[in-house]
N, CA, C and O atoms as a GROMACS GRO file, in nm:
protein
  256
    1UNK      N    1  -1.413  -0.944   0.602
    1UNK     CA    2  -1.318  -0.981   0.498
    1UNK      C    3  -1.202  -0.882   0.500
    1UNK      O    4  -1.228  -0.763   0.482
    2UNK      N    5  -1.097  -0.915   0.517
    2UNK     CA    6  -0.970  -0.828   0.516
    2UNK      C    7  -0.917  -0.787   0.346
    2UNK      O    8  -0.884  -0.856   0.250
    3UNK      N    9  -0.925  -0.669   0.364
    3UNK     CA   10  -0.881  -0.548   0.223
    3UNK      C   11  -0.748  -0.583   0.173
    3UNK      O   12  -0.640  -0.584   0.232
    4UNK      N   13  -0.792  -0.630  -0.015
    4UNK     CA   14  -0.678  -0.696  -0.051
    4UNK      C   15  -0.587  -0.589  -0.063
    4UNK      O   16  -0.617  -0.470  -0.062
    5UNK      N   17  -0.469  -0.639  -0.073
    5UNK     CA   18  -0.324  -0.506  -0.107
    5UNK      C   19  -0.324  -0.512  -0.216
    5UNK      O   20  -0.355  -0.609  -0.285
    6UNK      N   21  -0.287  -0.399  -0.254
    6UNK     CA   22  -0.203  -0.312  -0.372
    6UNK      C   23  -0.101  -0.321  -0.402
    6UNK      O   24  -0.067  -0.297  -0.518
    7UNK      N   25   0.013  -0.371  -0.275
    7UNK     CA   26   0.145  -0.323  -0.334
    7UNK      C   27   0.198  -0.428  -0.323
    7UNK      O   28   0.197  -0.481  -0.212
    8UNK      N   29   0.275  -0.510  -0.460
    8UNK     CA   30   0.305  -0.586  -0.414
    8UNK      C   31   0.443  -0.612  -0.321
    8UNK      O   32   0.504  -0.507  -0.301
    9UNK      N   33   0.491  -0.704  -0.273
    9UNK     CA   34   0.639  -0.745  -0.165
    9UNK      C   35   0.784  -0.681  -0.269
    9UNK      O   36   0.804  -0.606  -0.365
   10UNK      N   37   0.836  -0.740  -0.205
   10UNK     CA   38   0.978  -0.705  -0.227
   10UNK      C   39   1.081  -0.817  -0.218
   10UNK      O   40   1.131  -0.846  -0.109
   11UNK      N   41   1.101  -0.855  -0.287
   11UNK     CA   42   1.209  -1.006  -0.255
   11UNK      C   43   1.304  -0.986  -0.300
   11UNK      O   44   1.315  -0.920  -0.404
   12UNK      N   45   1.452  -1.064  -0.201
   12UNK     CA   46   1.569  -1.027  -0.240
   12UNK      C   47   1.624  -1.172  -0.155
   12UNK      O   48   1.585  -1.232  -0.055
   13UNK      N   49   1.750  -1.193  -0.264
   13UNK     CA   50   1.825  -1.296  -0.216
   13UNK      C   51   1.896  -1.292  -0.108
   13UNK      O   52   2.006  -1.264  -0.155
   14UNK      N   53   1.916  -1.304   0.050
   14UNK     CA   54   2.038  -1.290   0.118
   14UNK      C   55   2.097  -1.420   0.209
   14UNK      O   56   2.022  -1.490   0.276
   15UNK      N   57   2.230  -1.440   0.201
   15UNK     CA   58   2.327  -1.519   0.225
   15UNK      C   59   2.242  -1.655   0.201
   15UNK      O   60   2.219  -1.724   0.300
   16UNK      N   61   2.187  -1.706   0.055
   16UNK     CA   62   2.134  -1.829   0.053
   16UNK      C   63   2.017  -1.842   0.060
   16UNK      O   64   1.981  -1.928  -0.020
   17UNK      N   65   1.906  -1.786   0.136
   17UNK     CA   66   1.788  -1.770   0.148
   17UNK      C   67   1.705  -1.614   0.079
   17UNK      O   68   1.764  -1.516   0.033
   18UNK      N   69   1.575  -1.631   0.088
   18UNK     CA   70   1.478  -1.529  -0.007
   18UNK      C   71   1.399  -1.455   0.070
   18UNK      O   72   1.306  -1.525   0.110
   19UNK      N   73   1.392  -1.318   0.120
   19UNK     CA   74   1.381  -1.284   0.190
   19UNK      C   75   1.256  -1.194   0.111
   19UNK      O   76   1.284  -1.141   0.004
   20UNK      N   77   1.129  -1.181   0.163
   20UNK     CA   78   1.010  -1.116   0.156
   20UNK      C   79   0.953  -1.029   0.214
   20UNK      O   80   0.903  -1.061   0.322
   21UNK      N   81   0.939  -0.892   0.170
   21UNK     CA   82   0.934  -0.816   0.236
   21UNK      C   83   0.794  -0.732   0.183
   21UNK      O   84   0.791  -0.665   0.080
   22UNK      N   85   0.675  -0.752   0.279
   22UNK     CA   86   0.542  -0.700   0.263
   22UNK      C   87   0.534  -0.578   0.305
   22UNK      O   88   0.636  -0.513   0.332
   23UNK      N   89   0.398  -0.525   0.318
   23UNK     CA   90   0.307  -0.442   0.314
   23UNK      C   91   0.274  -0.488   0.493
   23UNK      O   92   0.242  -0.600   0.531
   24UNK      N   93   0.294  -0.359   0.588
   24UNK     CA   94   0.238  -0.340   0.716
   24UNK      C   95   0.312  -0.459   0.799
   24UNK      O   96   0.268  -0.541   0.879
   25UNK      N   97   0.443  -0.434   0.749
   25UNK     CA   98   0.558  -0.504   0.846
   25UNK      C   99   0.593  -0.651   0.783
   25UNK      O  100   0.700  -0.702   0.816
   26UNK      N  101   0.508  -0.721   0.695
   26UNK     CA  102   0.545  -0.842   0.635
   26UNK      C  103   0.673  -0.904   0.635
   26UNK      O  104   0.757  -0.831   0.582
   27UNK      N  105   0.705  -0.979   0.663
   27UNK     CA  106   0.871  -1.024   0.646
   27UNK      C  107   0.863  -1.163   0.668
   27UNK      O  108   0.805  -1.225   0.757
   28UNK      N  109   0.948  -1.211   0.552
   28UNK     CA  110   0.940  -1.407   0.526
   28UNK      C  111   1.080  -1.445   0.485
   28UNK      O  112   1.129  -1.397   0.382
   29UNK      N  113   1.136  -1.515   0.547
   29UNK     CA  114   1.249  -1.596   0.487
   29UNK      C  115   1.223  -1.748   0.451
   29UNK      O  116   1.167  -1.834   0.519
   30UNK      N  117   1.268  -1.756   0.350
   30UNK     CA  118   1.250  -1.901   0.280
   30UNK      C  119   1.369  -1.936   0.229
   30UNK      O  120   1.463  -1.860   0.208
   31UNK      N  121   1.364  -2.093   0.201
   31UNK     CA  122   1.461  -2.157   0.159
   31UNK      C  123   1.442  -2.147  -0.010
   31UNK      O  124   1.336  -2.154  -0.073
   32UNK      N  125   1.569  -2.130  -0.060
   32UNK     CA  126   1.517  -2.071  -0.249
   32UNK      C  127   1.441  -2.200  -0.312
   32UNK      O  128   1.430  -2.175  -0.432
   33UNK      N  129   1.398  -2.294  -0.292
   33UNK     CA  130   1.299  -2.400  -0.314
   33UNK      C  131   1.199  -2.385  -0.249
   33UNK      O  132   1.106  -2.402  -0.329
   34UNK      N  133   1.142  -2.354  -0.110
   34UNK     CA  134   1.040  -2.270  -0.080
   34UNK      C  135   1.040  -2.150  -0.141
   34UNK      O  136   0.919  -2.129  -0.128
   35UNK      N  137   1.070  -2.077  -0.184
   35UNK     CA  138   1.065  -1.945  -0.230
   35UNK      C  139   0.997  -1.935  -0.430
   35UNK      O  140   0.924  -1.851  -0.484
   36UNK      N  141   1.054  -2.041  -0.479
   36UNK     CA  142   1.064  -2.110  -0.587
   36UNK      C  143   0.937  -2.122  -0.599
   36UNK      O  144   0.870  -2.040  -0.663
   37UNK      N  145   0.865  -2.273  -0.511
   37UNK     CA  146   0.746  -2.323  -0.484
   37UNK      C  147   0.623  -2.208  -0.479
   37UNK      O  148   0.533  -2.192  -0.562
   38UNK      N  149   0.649  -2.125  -0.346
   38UNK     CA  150   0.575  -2.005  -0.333
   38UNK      C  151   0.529  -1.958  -0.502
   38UNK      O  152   0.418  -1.970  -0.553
   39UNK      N  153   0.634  -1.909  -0.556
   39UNK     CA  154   0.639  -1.785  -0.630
   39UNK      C  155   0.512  -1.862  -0.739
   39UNK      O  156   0.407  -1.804  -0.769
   40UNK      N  157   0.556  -2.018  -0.792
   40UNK     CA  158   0.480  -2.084  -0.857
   40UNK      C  159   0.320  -2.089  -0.860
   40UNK      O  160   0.245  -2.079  -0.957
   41UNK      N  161   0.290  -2.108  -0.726
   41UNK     CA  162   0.129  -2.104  -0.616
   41UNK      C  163   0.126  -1.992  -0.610
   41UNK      O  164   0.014  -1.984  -0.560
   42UNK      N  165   0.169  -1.854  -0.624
   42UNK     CA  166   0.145  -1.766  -0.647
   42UNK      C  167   0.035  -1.676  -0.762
   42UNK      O  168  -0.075  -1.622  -0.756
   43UNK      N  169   0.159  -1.704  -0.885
   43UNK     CA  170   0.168  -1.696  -1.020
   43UNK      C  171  -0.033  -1.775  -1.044
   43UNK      O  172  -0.141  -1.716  -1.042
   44UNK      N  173  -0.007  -1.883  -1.058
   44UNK     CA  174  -0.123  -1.985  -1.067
   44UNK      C  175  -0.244  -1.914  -0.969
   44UNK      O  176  -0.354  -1.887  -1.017
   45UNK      N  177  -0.227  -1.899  -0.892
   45UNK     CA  178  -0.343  -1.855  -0.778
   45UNK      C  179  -0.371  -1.716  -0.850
   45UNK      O  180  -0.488  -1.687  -0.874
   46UNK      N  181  -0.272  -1.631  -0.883
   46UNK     CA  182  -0.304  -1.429  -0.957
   46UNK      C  183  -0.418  -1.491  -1.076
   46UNK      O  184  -0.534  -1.456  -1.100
   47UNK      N  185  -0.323  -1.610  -1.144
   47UNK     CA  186  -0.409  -1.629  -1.332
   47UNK      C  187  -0.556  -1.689  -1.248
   47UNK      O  188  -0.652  -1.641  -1.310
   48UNK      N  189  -0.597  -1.760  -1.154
   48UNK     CA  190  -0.754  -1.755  -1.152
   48UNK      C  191  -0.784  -1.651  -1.078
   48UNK      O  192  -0.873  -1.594  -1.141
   49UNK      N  193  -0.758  -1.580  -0.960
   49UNK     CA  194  -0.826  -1.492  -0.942
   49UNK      C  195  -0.858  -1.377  -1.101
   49UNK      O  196  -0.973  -1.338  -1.122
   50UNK      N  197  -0.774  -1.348  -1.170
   50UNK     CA  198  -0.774  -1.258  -1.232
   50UNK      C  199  -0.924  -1.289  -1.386
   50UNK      O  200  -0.987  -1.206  -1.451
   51UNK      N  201  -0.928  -1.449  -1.389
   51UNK     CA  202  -0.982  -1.492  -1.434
   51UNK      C  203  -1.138  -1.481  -1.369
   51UNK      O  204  -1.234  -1.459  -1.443
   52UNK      N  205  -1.149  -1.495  -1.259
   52UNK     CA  206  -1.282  -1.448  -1.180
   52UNK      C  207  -1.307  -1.321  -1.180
   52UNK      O  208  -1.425  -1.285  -1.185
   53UNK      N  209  -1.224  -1.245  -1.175
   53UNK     CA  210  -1.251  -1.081  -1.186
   53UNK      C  211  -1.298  -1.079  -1.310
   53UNK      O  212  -1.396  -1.009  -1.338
   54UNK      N  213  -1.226  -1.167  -1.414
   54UNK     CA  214  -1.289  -1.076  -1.565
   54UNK      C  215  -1.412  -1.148  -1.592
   54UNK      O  216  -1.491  -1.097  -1.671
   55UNK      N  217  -1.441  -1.274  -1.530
   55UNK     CA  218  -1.571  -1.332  -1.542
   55UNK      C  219  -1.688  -1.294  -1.438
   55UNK      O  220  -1.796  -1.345  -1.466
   56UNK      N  221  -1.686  -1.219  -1.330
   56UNK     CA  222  -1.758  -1.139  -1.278
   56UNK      C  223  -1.819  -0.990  -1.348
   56UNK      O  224  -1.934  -0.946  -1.340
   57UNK      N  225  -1.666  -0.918  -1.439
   57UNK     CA  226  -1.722  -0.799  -1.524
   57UNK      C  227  -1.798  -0.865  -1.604
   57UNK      O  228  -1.918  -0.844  -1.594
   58UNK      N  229  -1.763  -0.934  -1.675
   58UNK     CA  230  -1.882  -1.055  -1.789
   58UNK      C  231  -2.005  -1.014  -1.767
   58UNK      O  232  -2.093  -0.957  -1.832
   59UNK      N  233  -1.992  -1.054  -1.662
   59UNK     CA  234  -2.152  -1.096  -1.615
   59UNK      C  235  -2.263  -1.001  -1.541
   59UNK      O  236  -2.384  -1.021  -1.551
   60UNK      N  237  -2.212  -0.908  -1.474
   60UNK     CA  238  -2.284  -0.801  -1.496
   60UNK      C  239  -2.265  -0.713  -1.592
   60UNK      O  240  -2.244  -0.596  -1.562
   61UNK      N  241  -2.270  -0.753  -1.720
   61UNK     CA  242  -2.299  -0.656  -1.824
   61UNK      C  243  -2.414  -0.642  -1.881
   61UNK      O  244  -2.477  -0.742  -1.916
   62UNK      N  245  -2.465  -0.506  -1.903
   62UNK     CA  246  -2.635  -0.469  -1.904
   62UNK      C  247  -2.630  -0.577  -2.038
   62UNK      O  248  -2.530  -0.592  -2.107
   63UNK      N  249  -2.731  -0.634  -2.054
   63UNK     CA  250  -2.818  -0.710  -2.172
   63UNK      C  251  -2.888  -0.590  -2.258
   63UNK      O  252  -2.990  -0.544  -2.207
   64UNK      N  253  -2.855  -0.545  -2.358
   64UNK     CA  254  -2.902  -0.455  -2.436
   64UNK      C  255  -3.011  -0.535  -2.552
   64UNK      O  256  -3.069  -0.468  -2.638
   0.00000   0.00000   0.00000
């Protein structure tokens, strides 16, 4: 399983397109409706993972 990142990208608008700039050389250009789209499937994809993380602490919690 490959080690999630920490940091997140870097995005910046240039001449019309959205330019992404990762972690260990990453680099994406998109059209600002791909970029748009992305950011959306993004956003949505962070709120369930983040939702599994806090329902994993849940659940191993000692039963007192």
């Amino acid at each position: 399983m490959l080690k999630p990142e920490t940091i997140p990208g870097v995005a910046a608008a240039e001449n019309g397109l959205v330019m992404l700039d990762g972690p260990v050389g990453l680099a994406i250009a998109m059209t600002p409706e791909a970029a748009a789209e992305t950011g959306r499937r993004l956003i949505a994809a962070a709120e369930i993972a983040a939702t599994q993380v806090a329902t994993k602490a849940t659940d191993e919690l000692p039963l007192d």
